[in-house]
C-alpha positions in Angstrom: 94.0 130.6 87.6 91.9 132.6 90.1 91.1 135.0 87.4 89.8 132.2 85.5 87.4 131.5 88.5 86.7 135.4 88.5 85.3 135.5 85.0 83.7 132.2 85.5 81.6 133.7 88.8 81.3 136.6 86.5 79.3 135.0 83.8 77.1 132.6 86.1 76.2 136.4 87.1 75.3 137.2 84.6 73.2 133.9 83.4 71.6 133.9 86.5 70.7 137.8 85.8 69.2 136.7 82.4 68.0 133.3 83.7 65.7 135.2 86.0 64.1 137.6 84.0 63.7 135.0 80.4 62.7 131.8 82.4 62.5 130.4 79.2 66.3 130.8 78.3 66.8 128.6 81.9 66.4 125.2 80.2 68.5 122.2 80.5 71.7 123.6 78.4 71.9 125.8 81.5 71.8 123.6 84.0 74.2 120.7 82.1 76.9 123.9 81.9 76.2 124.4 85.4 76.2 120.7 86.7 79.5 120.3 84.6 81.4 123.1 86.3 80.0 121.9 89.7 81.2 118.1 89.2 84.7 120.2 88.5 84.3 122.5 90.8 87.9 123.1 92.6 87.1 123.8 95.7 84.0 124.3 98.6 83.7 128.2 98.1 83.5 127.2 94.2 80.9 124.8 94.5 78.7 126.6 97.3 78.1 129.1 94.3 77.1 127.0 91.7 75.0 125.3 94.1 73.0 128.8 94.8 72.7 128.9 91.3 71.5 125.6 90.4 69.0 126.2 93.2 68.2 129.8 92.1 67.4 128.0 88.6 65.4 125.3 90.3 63.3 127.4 92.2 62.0 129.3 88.6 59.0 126.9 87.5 58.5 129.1 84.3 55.1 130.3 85.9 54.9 133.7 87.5 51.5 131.9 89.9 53.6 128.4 90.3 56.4 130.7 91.8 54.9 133.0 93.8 52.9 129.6 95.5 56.3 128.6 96.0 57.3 132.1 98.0 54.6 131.4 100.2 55.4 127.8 100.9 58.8 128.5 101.5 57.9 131.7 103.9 55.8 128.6 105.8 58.2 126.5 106.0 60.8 128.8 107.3 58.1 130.1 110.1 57.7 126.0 110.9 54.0 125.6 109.6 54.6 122.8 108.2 51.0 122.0 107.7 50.7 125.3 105.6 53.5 124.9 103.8 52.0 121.0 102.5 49.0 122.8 101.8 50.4 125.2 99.4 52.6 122.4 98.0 49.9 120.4 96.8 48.3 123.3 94.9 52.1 123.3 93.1 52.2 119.9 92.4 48.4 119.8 91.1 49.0 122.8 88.9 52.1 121.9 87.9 52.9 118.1 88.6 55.9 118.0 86.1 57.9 121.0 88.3 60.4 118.7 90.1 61.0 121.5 92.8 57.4 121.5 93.9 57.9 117.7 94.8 61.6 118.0 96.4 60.0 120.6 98.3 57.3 118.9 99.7 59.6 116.1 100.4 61.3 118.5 102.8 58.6 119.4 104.9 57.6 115.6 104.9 61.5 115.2 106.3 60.6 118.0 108.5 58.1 116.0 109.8 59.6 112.8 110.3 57.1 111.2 107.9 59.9 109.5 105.9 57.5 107.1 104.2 55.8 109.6 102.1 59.1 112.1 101.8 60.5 109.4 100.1 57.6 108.9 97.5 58.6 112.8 96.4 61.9 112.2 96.7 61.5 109.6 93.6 58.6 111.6 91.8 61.5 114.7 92.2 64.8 112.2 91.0 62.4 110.9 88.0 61.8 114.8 86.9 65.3 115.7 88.1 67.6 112.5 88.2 70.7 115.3 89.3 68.8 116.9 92.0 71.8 116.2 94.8 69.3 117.7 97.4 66.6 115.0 96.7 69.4 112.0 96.7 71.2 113.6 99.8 68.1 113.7 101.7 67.2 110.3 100.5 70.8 109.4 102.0 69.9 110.9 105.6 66.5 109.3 105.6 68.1 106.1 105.0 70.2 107.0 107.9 67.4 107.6 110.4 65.7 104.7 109.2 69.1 102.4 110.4 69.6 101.8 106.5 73.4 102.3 106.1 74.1 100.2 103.1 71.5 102.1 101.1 72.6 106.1 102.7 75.9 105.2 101.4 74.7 104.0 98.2 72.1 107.5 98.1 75.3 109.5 99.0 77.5 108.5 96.7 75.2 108.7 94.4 74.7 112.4 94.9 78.2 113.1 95.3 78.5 112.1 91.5 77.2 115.5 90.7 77.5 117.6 93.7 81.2 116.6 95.1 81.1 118.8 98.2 78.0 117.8 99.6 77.8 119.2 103.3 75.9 115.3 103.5 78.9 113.7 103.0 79.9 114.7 107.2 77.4 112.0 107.7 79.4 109.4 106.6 82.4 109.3 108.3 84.4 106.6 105.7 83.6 109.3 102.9 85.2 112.0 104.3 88.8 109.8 104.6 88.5 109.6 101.0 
């Protein structure tokens, strides 16, 4: 059995290897294989790495300028400029409005902000390009939170938790975790 999950970390590797230099190759096959094994996924060390990868994969927009916009926004975001990091995000999204990361993205900073309002209006434009992205339905889960929403966070969370079992979201909901 563990040598099962050996070859299995082996060959996501290995895609991830290929993935990233022939962004072409990273289409949706990928990420259905990847999605599968995470909805499977036997335990939290499992499911952290085909998280990374997922998000390795969503970060690649297929555009060499898209992706190295996104460096930078990410570099501003890290260093707290949030302002900066909006900036560069729009350029994303107006170059490249159907690249669902660009939008999750911004809806972070947005979260980061507390402007909920309009990190929920990415949060949809990212679910509509991306209706697995457990980040995007998580977050929408925590908003829905801060907002005193509970009905609808536990409907976001269980949502998400459809394709991403081991969400480190699901803490926030207390009834989940008896489950």
């Amino acid at each position: 059995m563990r040598h099962c999950s050996l070859i299995k970390q082996t060959i996501l590797i290995i895609l991830l290897s290929i993935m990233t230099q022939t962004p072409a190759l990273a289409g949706s096959t990928i990420l259905d294989s990847l999605f599968l094994d995470l909805k499977h996924a036997s335990s939290v060390e499992e499911a952290r790495k085909l998280e990374q990868v997922i998000w390795k994969q969503w970060m690649l927009s297929g555009d060499d300028q898209i992706d190295e916009l996104m460096q930078q926004a990410m570099q501003k975001r890290r260093s707290y400029d949030f302002n900066g990091a909006i900036e560069v995000l729009n350029k994303i999204i107006k170059q490249k409005p159907d690249y669902a990361e660009g939008w999750n993205q911004r809806a972070t900073v947005y979260f980061h902000q507390e402007k909920y309002e309009e990190s929920l209006i990415d949060i949809a434009k990212t679910l509509e390009l991306e209706p697995r992205h457990f980040g995007s339905l998580a977050g929408r889960a925590v908003i829905r939170l801060r907002q005193n929403k509970p009905v609808l966070a536990m409907q976001n969370i269980i949502h998400a938790l459809k394709f991403h079992p081991y969400l480190k979201e699901k803490d926030f909901f207390p009834n989940l975790r008896q489950a």
